[in-house]
N, C-alpha and C positions, 0 to 999 in steps of 0.2 A: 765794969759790971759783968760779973760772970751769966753765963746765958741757964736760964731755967731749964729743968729738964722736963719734959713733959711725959706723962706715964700715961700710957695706950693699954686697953684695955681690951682683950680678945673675948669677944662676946660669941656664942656660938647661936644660933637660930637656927631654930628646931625649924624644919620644914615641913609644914601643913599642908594638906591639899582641903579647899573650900569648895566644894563643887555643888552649886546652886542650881538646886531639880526645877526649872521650871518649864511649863509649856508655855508654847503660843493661845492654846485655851486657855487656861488660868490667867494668860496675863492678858486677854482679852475680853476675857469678864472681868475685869477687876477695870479695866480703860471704861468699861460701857458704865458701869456702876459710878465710878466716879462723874463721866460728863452725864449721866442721869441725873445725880443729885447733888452736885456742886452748885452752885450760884454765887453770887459774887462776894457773899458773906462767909462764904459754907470754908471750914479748914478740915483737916484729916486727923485724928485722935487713935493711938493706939487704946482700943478697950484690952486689957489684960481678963476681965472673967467672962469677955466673949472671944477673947483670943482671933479679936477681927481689928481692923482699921474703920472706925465709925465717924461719919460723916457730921462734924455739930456745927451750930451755926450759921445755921442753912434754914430756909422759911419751905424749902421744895422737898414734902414729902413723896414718898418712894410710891403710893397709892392716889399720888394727885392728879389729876385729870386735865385739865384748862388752866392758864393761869383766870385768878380772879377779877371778875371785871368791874367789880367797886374799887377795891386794893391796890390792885395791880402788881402785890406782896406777896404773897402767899397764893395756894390752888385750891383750886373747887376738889371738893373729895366726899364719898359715901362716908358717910358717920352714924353710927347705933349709938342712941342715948343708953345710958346706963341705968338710967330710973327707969322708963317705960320701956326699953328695947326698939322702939322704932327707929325706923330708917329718915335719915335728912342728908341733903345737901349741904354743904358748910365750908365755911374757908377757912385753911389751916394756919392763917393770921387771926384767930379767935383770939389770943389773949394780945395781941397787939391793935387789936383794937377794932378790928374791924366785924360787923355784923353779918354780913352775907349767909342768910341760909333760906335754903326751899325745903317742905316735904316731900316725901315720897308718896310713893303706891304700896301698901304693906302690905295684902293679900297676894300679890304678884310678883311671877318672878320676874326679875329684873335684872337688866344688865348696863352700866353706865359705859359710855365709849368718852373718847378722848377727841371727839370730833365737835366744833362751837357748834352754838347755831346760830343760823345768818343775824336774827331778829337782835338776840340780847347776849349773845357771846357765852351762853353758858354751856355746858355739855349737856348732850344728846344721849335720851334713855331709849332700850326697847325691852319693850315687856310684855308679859303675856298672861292670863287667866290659868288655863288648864293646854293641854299637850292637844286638844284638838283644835285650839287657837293659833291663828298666823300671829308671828311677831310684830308688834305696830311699836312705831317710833316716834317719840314724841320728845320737846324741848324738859328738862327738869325743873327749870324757873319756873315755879305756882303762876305766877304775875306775867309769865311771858305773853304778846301780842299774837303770838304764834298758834299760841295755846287756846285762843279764846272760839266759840264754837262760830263759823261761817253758817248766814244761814242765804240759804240757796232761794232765787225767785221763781 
């Protein structure tokens, strides 16, 4: 049997240079983003019309405060009703199922923190009337035990 002859093929490649701009800032906000809003569900999606990498499948909004202490799914977060505009408390496992909400204080301004509180594990508001009121801090759960008025002997 005669031996086959094999035909090589001279391929020229073009030589590129790829030189990828990134900082240690960009790529340390993009670390902090991801371990904020990852959970064990959550995967990485290229959006193309927000020309970002979007976070789906994840119950841990980017505005959540405590995890939820009915749930244990989803976070407690400020939410304005769309019908009346008021302000509520809510867990952002509303459409899985869960009911957790308190209202607010609507006249006042307000600031929710990221801190439980001891009584019922919900997060901690301070709010205030007008600019010549001290800040007072109070639990957000309507129902808390915390909340209920002491009265003194």
């Amino acid at each position: 049997m005669p031996a086959k002859k094999t035909k090589f093929q001279i391929l020229q490649v073009k030589k590129t240079r790829h030189v990828v701009k990134s900082t240690k800032s960009k790529i340390a906000i993009f670390k902090k983003e991801i371990v904020q809003y990852l959970d064990i569900n959550g995967y990485l999606s290229w959006s193309s019309k927000d020309r970002k990498y979007m976070i789906l499948g994840t119950n841990s909004p980017k505005n959540g405060l405590v995890e939820c202490p009915e749930c244990r799914l989803g976070q407690l977060m400020v939410i304005r009703s769309r019908s009346t505009r008021k302000r509520f408390m809510g867990c952002s496992n509303f459409y899985g199922g869960c009911k957790a909400s308190s209202p607010l204080l609507q006249k006042a301004k307000l600031r929710a923190m990221k801190i439980p509180c001891e009584v019922c594990k919900w997060p901690m508001i301070i709010f205030r009337y007008s600019r010549k009121q001290k800040w007072t801090r109070q639990c957000s759960n309507f129902n808390c035990d915390s909340r209920k008025i002491k009265l003194s002997k």
